[in-house]
C-alpha positions, 0 to 999 in steps of 0.5 A: 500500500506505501508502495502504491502511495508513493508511485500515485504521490510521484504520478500526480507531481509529474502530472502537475509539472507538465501542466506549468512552465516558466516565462521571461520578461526583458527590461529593456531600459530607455531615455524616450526614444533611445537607449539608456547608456550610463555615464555617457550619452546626453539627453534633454527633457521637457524643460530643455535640461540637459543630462546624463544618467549615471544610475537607474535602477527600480523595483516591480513586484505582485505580478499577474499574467493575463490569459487569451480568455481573460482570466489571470494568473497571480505569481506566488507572492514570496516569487515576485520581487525583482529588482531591476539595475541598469548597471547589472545586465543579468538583473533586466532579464526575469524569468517566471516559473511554475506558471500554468501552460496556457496563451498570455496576452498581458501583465501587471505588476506594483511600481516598488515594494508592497506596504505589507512587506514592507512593514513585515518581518525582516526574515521575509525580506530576503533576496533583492529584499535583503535590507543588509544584503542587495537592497542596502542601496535601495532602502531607507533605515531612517524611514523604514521603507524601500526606493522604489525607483532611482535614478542619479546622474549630472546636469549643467542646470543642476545647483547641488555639488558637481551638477549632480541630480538625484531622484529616490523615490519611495514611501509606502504609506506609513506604519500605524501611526506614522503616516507618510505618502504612498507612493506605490504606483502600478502598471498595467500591459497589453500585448496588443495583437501578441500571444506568449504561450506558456508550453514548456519550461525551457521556452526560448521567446522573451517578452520585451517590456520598454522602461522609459526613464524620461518619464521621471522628468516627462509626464503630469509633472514637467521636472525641472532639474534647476529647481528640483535637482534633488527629490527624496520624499517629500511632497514633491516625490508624489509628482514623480511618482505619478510620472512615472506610473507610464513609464512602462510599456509593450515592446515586442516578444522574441521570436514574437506571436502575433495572432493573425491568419497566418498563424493562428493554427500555430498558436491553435485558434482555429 
């Protein structure tokens, strides 16, 4: 009979693995209409300030998957937090696993770190969460709370030392008594006319998703650099953070899927 137990135990876990697969997600990171290069290239914003950009670096977190029928799909919470460096390559690529096989035609996640975790025990906050680890640069000891998104980086129309302007931009809303902004901020995502099929978990497509750091300055709020070089919460932040709800956005899946006649028998709609 223990025998019989754990043939059926080992039956139904290799059934489950090959209903779930994993899929990948690029951050793709941008000034408007061009690519991000740190330290280097030269951009403009809305109020003609020009800048480079040393550091741009954000957290995405909760996400959901939207299938072809509309219904969605929530990742494991303790599975989805990431932190996204431009100066770390490998960081910009995520890959989600255990996901049901099925078409995906969108995606949602939080804009930073959600206030539960946020407030929960330091021992749930592990990984791209570690307070002591890989967040130390992304997090608050004086405030409790997580950077959602960074961006850093030089101005001639900036007034602080060396021309350098700094957007760190968090807060969650407080615990208890001590309120503060909430600045947690979420993106929704289309994928237009694309399909990702979830089918195994060794896929090869990616999704491509565009991180338009311009949006800090571009948007609600036209910042300007002269007379906001340096935001770290304060009131002036919920602006930012408003920006930068649109910062992200579709941008293609490779090899991509389009849902049209020529393959809809590829991606069995007919």
């Amino acid at each position: 009979m223990k025998k019989i137990i754990i043939m059926l135990f080992c039956a139904l876990s290799v059934a489950q693995a090959q209903k779930t697969g994993s899929l990948s997600i690029q951050f793709d990171n941008y000034v408007g209409s061009d690519p991000l290069v740190l330290n280097a290239k030269k951009y403009t914003n809305a109020n003609g300030n020009e800048f480079t950009v040393s550091l741009f670096q954000y957290y995405i977190s909760n996400v959901k998957l939207t299938r072809q029928d509309g219904s969605t799909f929530t990742v494991p919470q303790d599975q989805s937090y990431f932190l996204i460096r431009e100066s770390k390559n490998e960081s910009k690529t995520i890959t989600l696993t255990d996901i049901p096989k099925g078409k995906y035609t969108g995606i949602s996640f939080t804009i930073g770190i959600d206030s539960a975790r946020s407030s929960a025990d330091i021992s749930k906050r592990k990984g791209c969460l570690d307070v002591a680890g890989e967040a130390q640069d992304m997090y608050w000891a004086w405030n409790s709370g997580y950077i959602f998104v960074k961006m850093e980086g030089a101005s001639p129309q900036s007034v602080e030392k060396n021309n350098i302007f700094m957007y760190h931009i968090g807060l969650f809303g407080g615990i208890g008594n001590k309120k503060t902004l909430n600045n947690i901020k979420y993106a929704t995502i289309n994928f237009g006319d694309a399909v990702f099929r979830v089918k195994s978990d060794k896929n090869t497509s990616v999704v491509h998703i565009k991180a338009d750091a311009l949006k800090l300055m571009n948007g609600q709020t036209n910042v300007d650099i002269a007379k906001n070089p340096a935001v770290m919460g304060g009131p002036f932040s919920a602006r930012i953070a408003e920006n930068y709800q649109t910062m992200f956005s579709f941008s293609g899946i490779s090899p991509a899927f389009s849902v049209n006649a020529a393959n809809k028998e590829k991606l069995g709609m007919n």
